[in-house]
C-alpha positions in Angstrom: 13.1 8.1 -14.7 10.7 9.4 -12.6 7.6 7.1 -11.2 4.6 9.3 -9.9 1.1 7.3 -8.2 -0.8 9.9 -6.9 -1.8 13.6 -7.9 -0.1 14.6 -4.5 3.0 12.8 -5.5 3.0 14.6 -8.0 2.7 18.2 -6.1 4.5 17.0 -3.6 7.3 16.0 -6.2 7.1 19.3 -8.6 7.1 21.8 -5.4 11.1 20.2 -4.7 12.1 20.4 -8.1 11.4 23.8 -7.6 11.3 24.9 -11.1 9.5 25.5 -13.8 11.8 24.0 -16.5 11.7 20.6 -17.8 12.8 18.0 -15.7 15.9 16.1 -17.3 15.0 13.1 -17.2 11.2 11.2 -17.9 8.3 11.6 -15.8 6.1 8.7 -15.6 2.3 9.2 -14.3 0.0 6.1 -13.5 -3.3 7.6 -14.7 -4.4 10.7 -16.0 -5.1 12.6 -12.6 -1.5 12.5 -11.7 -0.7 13.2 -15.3 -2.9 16.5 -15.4 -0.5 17.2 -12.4 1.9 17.2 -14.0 0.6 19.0 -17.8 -0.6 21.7 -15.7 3.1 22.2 -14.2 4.4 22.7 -17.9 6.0 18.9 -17.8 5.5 16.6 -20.2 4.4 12.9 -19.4 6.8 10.2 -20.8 4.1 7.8 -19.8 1.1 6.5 -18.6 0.0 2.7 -18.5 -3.3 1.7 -19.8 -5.1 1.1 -16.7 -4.2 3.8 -13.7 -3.0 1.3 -10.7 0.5 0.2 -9.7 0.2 -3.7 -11.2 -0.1 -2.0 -14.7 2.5 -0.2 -14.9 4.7 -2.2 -13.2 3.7 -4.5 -15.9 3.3 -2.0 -18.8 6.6 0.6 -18.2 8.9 0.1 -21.1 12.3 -1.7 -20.4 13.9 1.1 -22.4 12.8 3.7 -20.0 15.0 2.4 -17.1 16.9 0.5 -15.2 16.8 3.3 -12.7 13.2 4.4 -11.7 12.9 7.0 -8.5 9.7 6.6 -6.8 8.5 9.4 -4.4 5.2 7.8 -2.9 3.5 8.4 0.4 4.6 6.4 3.2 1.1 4.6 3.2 1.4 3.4 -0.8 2.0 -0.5 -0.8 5.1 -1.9 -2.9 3.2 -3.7 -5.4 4.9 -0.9 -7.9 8.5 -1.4 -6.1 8.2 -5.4 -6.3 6.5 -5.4 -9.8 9.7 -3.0 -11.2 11.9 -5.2 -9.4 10.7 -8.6 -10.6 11.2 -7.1 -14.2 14.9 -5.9 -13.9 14.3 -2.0 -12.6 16.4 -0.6 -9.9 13.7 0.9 -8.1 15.2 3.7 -4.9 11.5 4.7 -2.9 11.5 8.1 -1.5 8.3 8.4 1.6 7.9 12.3 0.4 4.0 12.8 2.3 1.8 10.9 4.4 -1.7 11.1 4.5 -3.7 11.1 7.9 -7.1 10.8 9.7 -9.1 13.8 10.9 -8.0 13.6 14.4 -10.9 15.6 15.9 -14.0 15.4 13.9 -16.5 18.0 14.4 -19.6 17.1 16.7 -21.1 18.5 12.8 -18.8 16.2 10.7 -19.8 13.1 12.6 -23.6 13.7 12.5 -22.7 14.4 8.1 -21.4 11.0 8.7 -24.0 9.2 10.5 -26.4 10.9 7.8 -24.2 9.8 5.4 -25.9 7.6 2.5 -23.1 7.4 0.0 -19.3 7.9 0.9 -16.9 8.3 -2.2 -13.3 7.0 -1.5 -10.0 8.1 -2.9 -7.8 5.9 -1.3 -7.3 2.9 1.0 -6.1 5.9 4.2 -9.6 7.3 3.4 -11.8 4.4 3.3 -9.4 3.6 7.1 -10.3 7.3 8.4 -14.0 6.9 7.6 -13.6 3.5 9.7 -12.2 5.4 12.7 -14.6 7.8 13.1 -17.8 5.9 12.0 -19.9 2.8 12.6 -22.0 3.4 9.4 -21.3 1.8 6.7 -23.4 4.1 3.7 -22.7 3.0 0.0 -19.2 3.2 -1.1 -18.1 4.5 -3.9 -14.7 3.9 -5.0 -12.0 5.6 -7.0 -10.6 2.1 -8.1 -9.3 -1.5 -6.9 -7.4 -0.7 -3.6 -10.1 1.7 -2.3 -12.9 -0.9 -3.3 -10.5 -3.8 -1.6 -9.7 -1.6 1.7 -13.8 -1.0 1.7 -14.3 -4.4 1.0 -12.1 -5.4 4.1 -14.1 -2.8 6.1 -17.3 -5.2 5.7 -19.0 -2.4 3.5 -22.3 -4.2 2.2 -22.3 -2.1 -1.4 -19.3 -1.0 -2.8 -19.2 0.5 -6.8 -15.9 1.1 -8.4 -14.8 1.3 -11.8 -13.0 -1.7 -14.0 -10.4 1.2 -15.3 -9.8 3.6 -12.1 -9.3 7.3 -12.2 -11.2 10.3 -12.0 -14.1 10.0 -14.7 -15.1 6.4 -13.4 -15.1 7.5 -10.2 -17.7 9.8 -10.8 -19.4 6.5 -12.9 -19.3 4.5 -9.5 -20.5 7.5 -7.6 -23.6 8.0 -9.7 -24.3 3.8 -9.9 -23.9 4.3 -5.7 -26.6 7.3 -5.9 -28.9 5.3 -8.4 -28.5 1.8 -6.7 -29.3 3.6 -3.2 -32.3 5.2 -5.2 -33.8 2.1 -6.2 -32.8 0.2 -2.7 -35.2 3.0 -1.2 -38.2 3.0 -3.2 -37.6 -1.3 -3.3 -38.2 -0.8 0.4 -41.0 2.3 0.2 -44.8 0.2 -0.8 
């Protein structure tokens, strides 16, 4: 069994297999980003909880599918997914495959888009960190789901919108609540 948290685990995890046959053994994909990953790879998806975060399916996986679960993850991902496995009988072996990292060197162009910045969307915790290191502003966040909206939360962000069931479609949800909220916080403002 095959655990995969991200859509770049996923790539990350398909470009070593290397080929396009069916993996022998099942492929399990927290939400349906990483999922469409993996469909559009020619795998099939033996799984996928009902809300995308690592809690779920910790919770949700199927005894049956394991004990023995490799997890390839970035060296950043928590171990909420290794613990929760754990805690219900899994043999969980972690693989760090990627890491994800800051912009370095930001543009004198990229931090002025920042300080003009009204509404920054957030894919993950690293992102919501990078934005941090580069910028005092804090715009509106919008949030792919729970751990980006708790890692902008941390950040002291004053309006944060994320969806109850994280992924790509509410996402885009949170990002059009951020645009209308900042729409009304203006014209509140404009007598």
């Amino acid at each position: 069994l095959v655990t995969l948290t991200s859509p770049e685990a996923a790539r990350v995890f398909l470009r070593a297999w290397g080929r396009s046959s069916p993996l022998p053994i099942p492929l399990v994909c927290v939400g349906k980003g990483t999922s469409s990953v993996v469909q559009s790879a020619g795998m099939s998806v033996a799984f996928e909880p009902s809300l995308a975060n690592a809690e779920t399916l910790a919770a949700e996986l199927p005894l049956n599918m394991g004990p023995r679960v490799l997890y390839p993850a970035s060296d950043k991902a928590k171990d909420t997914l290794e613990h929760g496995l754990a805690a219900r009988g899994f043999t969980v072996e972690r693989l760090n495959t990627y890491t994800t990292r800051a912009v370095q060197q930001p543009t004198p162009e990229m931090l002025t888009l920042m300080r003009r910045t009204d509404v920054a969307t957030f894919g993950s915790p690293s992102a919501v960190k990078a934005w941090m290191s580069h910028a005092a502003k804090h715009p509106v966040a919008a949030c792919i789901g729970g751990t980006s909206r708790d890692a902008a939360l941390a950040a002291n962000f004053p309006h944060i919108y994320s969806p109850s069931k994280p992924g790509i479609a509410g996402w885009a949800d949170a990002t059009l609540a951020a645009v209308r909220a900042l729409n009304s916080f203006s014209s509140s403002t404009c007598l």
